[in-house]
C-alpha positions in Angstrom: -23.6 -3.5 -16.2 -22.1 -2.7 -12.9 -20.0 -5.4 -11.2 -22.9 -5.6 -8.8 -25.4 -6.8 -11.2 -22.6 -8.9 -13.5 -22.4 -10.5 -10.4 -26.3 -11.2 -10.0 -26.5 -12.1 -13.5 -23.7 -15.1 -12.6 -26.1 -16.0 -9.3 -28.9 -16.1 -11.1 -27.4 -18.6 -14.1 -26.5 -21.0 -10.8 -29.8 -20.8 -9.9 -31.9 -21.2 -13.3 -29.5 -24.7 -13.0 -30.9 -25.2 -10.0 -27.7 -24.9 -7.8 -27.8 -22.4 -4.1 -25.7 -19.6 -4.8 -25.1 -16.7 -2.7 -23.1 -13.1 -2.5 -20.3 -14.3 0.8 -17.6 -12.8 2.8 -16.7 -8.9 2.7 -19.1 -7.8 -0.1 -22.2 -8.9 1.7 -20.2 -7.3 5.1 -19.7 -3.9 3.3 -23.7 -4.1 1.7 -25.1 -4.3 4.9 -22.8 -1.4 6.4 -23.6 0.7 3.8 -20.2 0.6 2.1 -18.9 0.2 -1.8 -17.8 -3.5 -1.7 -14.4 -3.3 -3.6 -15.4 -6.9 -5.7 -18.2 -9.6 -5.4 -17.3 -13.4 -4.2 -19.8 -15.8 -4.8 -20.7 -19.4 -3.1 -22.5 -22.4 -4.5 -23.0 -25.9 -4.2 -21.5 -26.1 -7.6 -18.4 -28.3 -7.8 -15.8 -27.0 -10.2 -16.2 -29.3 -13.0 -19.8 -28.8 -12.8 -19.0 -24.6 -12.9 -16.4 -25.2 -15.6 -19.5 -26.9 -17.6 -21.9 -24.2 -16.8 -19.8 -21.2 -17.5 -17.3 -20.9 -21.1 -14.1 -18.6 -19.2 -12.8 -19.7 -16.3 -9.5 -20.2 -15.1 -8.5 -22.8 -12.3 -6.6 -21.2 -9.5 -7.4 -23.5 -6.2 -9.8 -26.4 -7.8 -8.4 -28.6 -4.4 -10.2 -26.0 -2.5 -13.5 -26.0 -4.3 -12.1 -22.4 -5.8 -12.9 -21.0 -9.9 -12.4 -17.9 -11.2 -15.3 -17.1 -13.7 -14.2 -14.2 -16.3 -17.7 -12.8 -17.0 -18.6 -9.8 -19.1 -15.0 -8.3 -19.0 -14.6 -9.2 -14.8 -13.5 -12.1 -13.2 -15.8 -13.1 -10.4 -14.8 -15.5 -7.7 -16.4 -18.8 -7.2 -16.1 -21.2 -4.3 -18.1 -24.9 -3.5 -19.4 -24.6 -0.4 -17.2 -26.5 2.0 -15.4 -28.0 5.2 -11.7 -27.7 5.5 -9.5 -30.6 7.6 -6.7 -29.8 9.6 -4.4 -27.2 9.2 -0.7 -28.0 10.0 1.1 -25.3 8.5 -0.8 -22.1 9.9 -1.6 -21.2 6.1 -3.8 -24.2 3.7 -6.1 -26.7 5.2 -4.7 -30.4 4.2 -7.8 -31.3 3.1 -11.5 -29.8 2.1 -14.7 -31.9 1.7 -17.7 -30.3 0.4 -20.5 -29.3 2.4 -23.4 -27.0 2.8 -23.8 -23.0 3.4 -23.6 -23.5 7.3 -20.7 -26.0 7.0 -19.1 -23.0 4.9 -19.7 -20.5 6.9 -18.4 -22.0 10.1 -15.2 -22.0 8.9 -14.5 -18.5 7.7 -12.0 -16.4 10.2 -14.7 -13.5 11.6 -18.7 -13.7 12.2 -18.9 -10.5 10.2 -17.1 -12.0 7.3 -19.2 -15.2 7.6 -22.7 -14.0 6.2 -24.0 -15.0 2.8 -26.9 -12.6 0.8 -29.2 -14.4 -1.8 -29.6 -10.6 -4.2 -32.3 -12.4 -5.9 -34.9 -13.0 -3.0 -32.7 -10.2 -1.1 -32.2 -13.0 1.4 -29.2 -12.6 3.7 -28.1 -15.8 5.9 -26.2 -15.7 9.2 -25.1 -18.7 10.6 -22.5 -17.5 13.1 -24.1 -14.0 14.1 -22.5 -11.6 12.1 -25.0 -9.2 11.9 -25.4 -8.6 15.9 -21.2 -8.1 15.9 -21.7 -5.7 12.7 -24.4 -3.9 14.7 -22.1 -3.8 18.2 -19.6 -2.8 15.8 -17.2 -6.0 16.6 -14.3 -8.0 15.4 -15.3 -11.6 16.5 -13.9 -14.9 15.3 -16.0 -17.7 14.8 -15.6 -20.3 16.8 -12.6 -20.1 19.2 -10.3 -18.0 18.5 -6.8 -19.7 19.2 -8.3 -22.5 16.6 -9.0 -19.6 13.8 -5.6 -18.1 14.3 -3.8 -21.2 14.1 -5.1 -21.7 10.8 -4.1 -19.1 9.0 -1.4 -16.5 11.1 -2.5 -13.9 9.0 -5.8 -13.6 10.7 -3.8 -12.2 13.7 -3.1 -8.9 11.2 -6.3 -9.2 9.7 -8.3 -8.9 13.0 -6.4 -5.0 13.9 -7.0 -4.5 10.1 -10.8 -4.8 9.9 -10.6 -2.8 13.3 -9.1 0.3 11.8 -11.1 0.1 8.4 -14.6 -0.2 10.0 -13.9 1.2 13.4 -14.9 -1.5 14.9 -13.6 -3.0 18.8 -12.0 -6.6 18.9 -14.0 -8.7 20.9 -11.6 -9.6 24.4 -11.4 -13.1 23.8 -10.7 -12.2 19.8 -7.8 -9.9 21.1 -6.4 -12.1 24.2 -5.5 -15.0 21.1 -4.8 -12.2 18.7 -1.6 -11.0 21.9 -1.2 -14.7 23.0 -0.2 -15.8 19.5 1.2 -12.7 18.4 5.0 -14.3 17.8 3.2 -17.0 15.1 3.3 -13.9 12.8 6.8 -14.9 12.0 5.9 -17.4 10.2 3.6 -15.7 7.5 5.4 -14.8 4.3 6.5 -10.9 3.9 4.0 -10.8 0.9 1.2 -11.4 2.5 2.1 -8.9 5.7 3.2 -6.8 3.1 -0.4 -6.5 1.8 -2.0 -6.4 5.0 0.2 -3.9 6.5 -0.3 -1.7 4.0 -4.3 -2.1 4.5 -3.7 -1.3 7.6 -1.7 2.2 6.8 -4.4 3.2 4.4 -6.9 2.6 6.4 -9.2 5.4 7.7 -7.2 5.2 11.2 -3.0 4.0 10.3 -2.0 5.3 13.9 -4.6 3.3 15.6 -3.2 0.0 13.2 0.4 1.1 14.5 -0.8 1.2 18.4 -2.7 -2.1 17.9 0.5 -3.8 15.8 2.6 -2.7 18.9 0.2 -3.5 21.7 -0.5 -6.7 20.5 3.8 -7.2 20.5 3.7 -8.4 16.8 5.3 -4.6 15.4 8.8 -5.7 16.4 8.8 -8.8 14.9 7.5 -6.9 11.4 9.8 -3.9 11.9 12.4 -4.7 15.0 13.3 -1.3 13.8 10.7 0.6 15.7 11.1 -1.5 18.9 12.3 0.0 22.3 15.5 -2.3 21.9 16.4 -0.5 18.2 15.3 2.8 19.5 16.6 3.5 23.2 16.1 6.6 25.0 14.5 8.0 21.7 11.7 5.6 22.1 9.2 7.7 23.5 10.2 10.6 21.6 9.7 9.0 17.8 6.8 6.7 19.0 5.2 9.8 19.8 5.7 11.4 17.0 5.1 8.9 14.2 1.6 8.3 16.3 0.4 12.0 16.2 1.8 12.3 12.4 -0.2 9.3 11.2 -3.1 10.7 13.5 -3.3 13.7 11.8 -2.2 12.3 8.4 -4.4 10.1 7.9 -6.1 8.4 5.7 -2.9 8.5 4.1 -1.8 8.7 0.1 -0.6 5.5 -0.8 1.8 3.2 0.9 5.0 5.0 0.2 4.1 7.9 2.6 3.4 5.9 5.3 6.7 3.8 5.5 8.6 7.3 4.6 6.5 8.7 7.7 7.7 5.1 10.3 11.2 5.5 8.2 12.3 9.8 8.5 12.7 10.1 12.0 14.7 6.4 12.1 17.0 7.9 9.5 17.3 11.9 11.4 18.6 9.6 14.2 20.7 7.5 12.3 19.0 4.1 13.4 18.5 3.8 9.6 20.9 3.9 6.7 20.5 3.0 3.2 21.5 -0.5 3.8 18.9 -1.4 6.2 16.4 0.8 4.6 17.2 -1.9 1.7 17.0 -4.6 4.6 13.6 -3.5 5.2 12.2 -3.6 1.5 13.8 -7.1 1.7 11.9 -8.2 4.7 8.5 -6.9 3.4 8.8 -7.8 0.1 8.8 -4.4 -1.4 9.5 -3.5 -5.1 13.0 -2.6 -5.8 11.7 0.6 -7.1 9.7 1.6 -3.8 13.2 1.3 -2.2 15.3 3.2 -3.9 12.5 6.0 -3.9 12.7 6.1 -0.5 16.2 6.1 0.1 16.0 9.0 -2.1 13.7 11.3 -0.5 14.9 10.4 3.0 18.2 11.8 1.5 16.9 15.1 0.3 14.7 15.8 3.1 17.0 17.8 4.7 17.6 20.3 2.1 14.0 21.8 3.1 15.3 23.1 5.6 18.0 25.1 3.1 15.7 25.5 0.7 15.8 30.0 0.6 19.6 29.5 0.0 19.1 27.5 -3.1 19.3 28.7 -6.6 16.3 28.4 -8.9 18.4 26.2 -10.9 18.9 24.1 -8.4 15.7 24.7 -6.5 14.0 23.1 -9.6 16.3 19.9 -10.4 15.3 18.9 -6.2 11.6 19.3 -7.0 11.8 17.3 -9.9 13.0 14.2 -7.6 10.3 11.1 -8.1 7.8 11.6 -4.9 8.8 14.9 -4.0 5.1 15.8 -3.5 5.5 13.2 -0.6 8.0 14.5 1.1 6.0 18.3 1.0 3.4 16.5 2.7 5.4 14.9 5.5 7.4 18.7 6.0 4.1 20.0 6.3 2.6 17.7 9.0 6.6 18.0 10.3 6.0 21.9 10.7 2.7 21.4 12.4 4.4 18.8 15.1 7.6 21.0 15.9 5.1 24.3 15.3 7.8 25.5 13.5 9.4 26.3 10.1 5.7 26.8 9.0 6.6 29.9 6.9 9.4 27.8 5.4 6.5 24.7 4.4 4.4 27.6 2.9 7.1 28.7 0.9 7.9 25.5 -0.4 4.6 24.6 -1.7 4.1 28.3 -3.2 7.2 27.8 -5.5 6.1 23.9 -6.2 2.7 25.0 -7.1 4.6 27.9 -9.4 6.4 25.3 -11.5 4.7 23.9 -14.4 5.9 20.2 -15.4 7.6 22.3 -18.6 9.3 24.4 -15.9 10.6 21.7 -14.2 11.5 19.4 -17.0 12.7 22.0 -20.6 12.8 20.3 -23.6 16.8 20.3 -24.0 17.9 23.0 -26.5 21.2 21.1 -27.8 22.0 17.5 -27.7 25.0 15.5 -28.6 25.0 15.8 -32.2 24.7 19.5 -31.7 28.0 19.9 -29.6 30.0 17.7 -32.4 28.7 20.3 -34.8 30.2 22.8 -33.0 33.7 21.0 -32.7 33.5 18.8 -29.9 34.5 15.7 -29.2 32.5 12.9 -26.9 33.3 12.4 -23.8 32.7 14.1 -20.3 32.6 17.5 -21.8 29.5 16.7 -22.9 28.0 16.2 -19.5 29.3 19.0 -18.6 28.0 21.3 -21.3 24.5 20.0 -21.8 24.3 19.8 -17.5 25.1 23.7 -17.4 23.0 24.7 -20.6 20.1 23.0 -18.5 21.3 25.0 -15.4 20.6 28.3 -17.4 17.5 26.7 -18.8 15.9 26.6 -15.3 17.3 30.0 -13.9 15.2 31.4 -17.2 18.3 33.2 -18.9 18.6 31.0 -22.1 15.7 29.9 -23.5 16.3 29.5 -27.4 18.7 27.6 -30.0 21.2 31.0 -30.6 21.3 32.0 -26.7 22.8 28.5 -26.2 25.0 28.6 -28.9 26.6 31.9 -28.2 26.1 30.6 -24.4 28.6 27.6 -25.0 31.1 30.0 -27.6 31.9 32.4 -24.5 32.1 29.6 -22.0 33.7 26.5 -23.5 35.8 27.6 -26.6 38.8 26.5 -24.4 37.6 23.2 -23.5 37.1 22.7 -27.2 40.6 22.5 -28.0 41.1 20.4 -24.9 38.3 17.5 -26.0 39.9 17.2 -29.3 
C-alpha cells in the first residue's frame, strides 16, 4: 500500500465508526496542484481518547491540542480533532483549544491554501476560506487578517516567503505588508524552527528569490546580521550580488550544506567570517556540530583550487578526500562561471576527481603498527611519520605491495630506527 491509500484505509475506519474525517493542510494543497504530497494529515471529529479506542498504536504527542499520532501499517499518520484555538500570548501555542467542527478548523489554519480539507472517499474537497481561487491566482493569502495569523505563530512570517519560493506563488499585499511590518517578531522564534524553515527555503526550487524576500522583508539581518549592509560595508553590493546570481543559477540546490557554504565563502574571502563566528552561526541556527566543522573545513581549502596544477598527486589526492569536497567543486564551478574565469582550471579539477576511484583515494594501508615493531621500531611519533609517508607513496602510485614498502622504509628510516629505540 502506498502512503496515499494507508491513509484512506485510516479515513475510511473513522468513517465505518461513523466519525467526519478528511485529508487537511498541505497534502490536499499539493493533490490539487498536481504535486507528490511528502505525508498525509488527517482531521476528524474524533477526540483522542475516542482515536486511542478506535486505533491499537498510537502515541500521544499534543493530546491538549486535539493531536495523535496513529502508527499504521509501518507509517505514522497524523491525527487532529477538529478545533478552535484561544488566545495566543506567546507568538507560538494557543493557551487554550476547544473542539469544534471542519469550518471552525479551518478558519484557524495560517494560509487559505493550507486551509482545505478532501474527503478521498466521495472525492469531496471542502473550502471554507477560498483556497482553491488563491491556488488558482497562484497566491499566498492568510486567512483572516493577517497581523492576527502572524501574531500567533512568528514562524508564519518565514513560512509565507517559503511557500512562495516552493510553489511560485505571489504573497498577497496585505499578506506581505504584516509579513514586513512584523518582520522583527522573528526574533523571538527558536533557531530550530528557523533553522528548518530556512533551509526549506534554500532547497526550494527558487533559494535566491527566498534570500531577496528574507532581505526585503528586513527579517535576513536579524537571522544572519552577517550578510547585512552594517557587517558588510562597501562590499555589500558586491557579495549580495554575487550570492544572488550563484543561488540563481545554482539552484535547486543539493542539500543544506551548500547553500550556507555558498552565503558563507565570499564572508570568509573577505575576512568578515572566521572560524569563530562561523561556529557563532551554527550556534545561532542550531546546526549540528558536525555541519560546522565541515564547513569550516572546506571554507579552509577552498583556496587551494586555485593551486591545485602545482600540487603533487600525493597531495592532490589527500585534499580530494576532505568530507564535502564534491561541494566545494560545485561552488568553484558556478565561481568560474561568475568571474568567467579559471574555467579551464574547474574542468581540470573535476577530470582528475572523476579519475579517482574511492580505492584511489583511500589505499588499504600496506603496514600498520605491529608491522613497524617487527621491523625494530619503537612507538612513538616515528610511527606517524612512517605510515604518513608510506601513504604518500601509496597515492603517487610508486609502492603498491608489502616488499616495496618494506625495502621502502629500510632505505629511508634505518637511521631513525636507532634513534626510536
Amino acid at each position: 500500500m502506498t502512503s496515499y491509500q494507508k491513509a484512506i484505509a485510516l479515513i475510511r475506519i473513522l468513517k465505518n465508526k461513523g466519525y467526519t474525517a478528511f485529508l487537511c493542510g498541505g497534502c490536499v494543497r499539493d493533490f490539487l496542484l498536481q504535486r507528490t504530497p511528502k505525508d498525509y494529515d488527517i482531521v476528524t471529529n474524533a477526540t483522542t481518547s475516542e482515536l486511542q479506542a478506535l486505533f491499537r498504536h498510537t502515541v500521544l504527542v499534543g493530546v491538549q491540542f486535539g493531536v495523535i499520532k496513529v502508527i499504521y501499517e509501518n507509517e505514522i499518520f497524523e491525527i487532529a480533532t477538529f478545533r478552535q484555538d484561544g488566545a495566543y500570548v506567546d507568538g507560538r501555542r494557543p493557551v487554550s483549544v476547544t473542539f469544534g467542527d471542519a469550518e471552525q478548523d479551518a478558519l484557524r489554519r495560517d494560509f487559505t491554501i493550507n486551509g482545505l480539507f478532501h474527503d478521498p472517499v466521495q472525492n469531496i474537497t471542502y473550502d471554507y476560506v477560498h483556497g482553491q481561487e488563491d491556488l488558482r491566482r497562484r497566491i499566498i493569502r492568510t486567512i483572516g487578517i493577517p497581523k492576527e495569523r502572524f501574531q500567533e505563530d512568528y514562524l508564519r512570517l518565514m513560512r509565507a516567503i517559503r511557500f512562495a519560493c516552493q510553489l511560485n506563488f505571489e504573497i498577497e499585499p496585505n499578506t506581505w505588508h504584516a509579513v514586513v511590518q512584523l518582520h522583527d517578531a522573528i526574533q523571538y522564534v527558536s533557531g530550530e524552527r528557523i533553522r528548518d524553515e530556512f533551509m526549506a527555503m534554500m532547497l526550494s526550487a527558487n533559494p535566491s528569490r527566498a534570500l531577496a524576500l528574507l532581505s526585503q522583508s528586513k527579517m535576513l539581518p536579524l537571522i544572519m546580521p552577517e550578510l547585512s549592509q552594517d557587517s558588510l560595508g562597501e562590499k555589500f553590493a558586491e557579495i549580495e550580488h554575487n550570492i544572488f546570481w550563484i543561488l540563481e543559477l545554482a539552484g535547486p540546490l543539493l542539500n543544506f550544506e551548500l547553500a550556507l557554504l555558498i552565503l558563507l565563502h565570499p564572508l570568509k574571502k573577505y575576512g568578515i567570517v572566521n572560524n569563530v563566528s562561523i561556529e557563532k552561526i551554527g550556534i545561532r541556527l542550531c546546526l549540528p556540530k558536525k555541519i560546522v566543522e565541515s564547513l569550516n573545513l572546506l571554507l579552509e581549502h577552498y583556496p587551494k583550487l586555485a593551486e591545485i596544477t602545482q600540487l603533487s598527486q600525493a597531495q592532490l589526492k589527500r585534499w580530494m578526500r576532505i568530507p564535502g569536497f564534491p561541494i566545494l567543486l560545485e561552488l568553484y564551478g558556478w565561481e568560474c562561471i561568475l568571474d568567467q574565469q579559471q574555467w579551464g582550471l574547474y574542468q581540470y579539477c573535476c577530470s582528475k576527481f572523476q579519475t579517482f576511484t574511492d580505492t584511489d583515494l583511500h589505499p588499504v594501508p600496506i603496514l600498520r603498527g605491529h608491522d613497524l615493531m617487527q621491523l625494530g621500531f619503537t612507538p612513538g611519533p616515528i610511527f606517524h611519520k612512517i605510515l604518513t609517508s608510506l601513504e604518500d607513496q601509496q597515492l603517487e602510485g610508486k609502492i603498491n605491495t608489502y616488499p616495496q614498502a618494506i625495502e621502502w622504509i629500510k632505505i629511508h628510516f634505518e637511521g631513525e630506527k636507532i634513534e626510536s629505540t
